[in-house]
N, C-alpha and C positions, 0 to 999 in steps of 0.2 A: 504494500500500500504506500502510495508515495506522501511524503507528507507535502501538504499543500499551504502550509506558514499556520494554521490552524493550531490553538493550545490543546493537548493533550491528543496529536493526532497519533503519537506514537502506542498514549497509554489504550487510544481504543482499538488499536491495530491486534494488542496481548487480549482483549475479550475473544476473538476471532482465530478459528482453527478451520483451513483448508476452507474458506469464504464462510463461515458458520459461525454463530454465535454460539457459544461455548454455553456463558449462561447469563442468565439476566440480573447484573450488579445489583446486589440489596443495598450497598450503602449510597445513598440519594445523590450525593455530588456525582460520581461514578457513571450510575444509572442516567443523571442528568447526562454524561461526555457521551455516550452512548448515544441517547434520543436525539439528540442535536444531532449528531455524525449520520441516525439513520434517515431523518428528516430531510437531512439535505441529499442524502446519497441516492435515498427511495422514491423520493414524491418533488415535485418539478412545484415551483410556486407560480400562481394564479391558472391554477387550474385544476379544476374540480375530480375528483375520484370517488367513485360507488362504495361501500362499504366492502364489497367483494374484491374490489383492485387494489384497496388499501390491504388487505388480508391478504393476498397473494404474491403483491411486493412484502410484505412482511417473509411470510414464510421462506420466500428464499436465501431468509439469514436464519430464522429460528420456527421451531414447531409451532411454540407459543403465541399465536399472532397476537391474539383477542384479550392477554396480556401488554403485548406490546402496543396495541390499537390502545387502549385503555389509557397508558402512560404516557404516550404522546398527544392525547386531548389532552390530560390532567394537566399534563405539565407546559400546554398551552404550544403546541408545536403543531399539532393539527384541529384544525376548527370542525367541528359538527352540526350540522343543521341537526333541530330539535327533535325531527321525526328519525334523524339516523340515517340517512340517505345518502347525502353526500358529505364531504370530507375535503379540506384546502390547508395544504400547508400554511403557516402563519409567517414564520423567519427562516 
């Protein structure tokens, strides 16, 4: 993974085994270097994704999408329309 002047581009490279997410960081900051790095790497900004395209770019880092879908709204990286429907990266 090349680093692209980004902090902690190194530290999220060691989550990642053979393009895979090893496992999903419990300690918050961590977790936070993570969602950013997949936000930007997975989901393209201004432009909308179905619930099932968000879950399918997920999964080809980890099992866990619906996890990972979860903590990238929570943590304000992807937006959700009320009914669930669609999905826009934020930053």
């Amino acid at each position: 993974m090349p680093d692209n002047g980004s902090s902690g581009a190194h530290s999220v490279a060691a989550l990642f085994s053979q393009g895979r997410l090893t496992a999903i960081p419990r300690k918050p900051a961590r977790r936070e270097q993570l969602l950013v790095h997949l936000a930007e790497t997975l989901f393209e900004p201004d432009r909308a994704y179905t619930e099932r395209e968000v879950n399918e770019a997920l999964l080809t880092v980890h099992e866990d999408c619906s996890a990972l879908r979860r903590y990238l709204v929570v943590g304000g990286l992807l937006s959700r329309t009320r009914d669930g429907s669609s999905y826009r990266r934020m930053r």
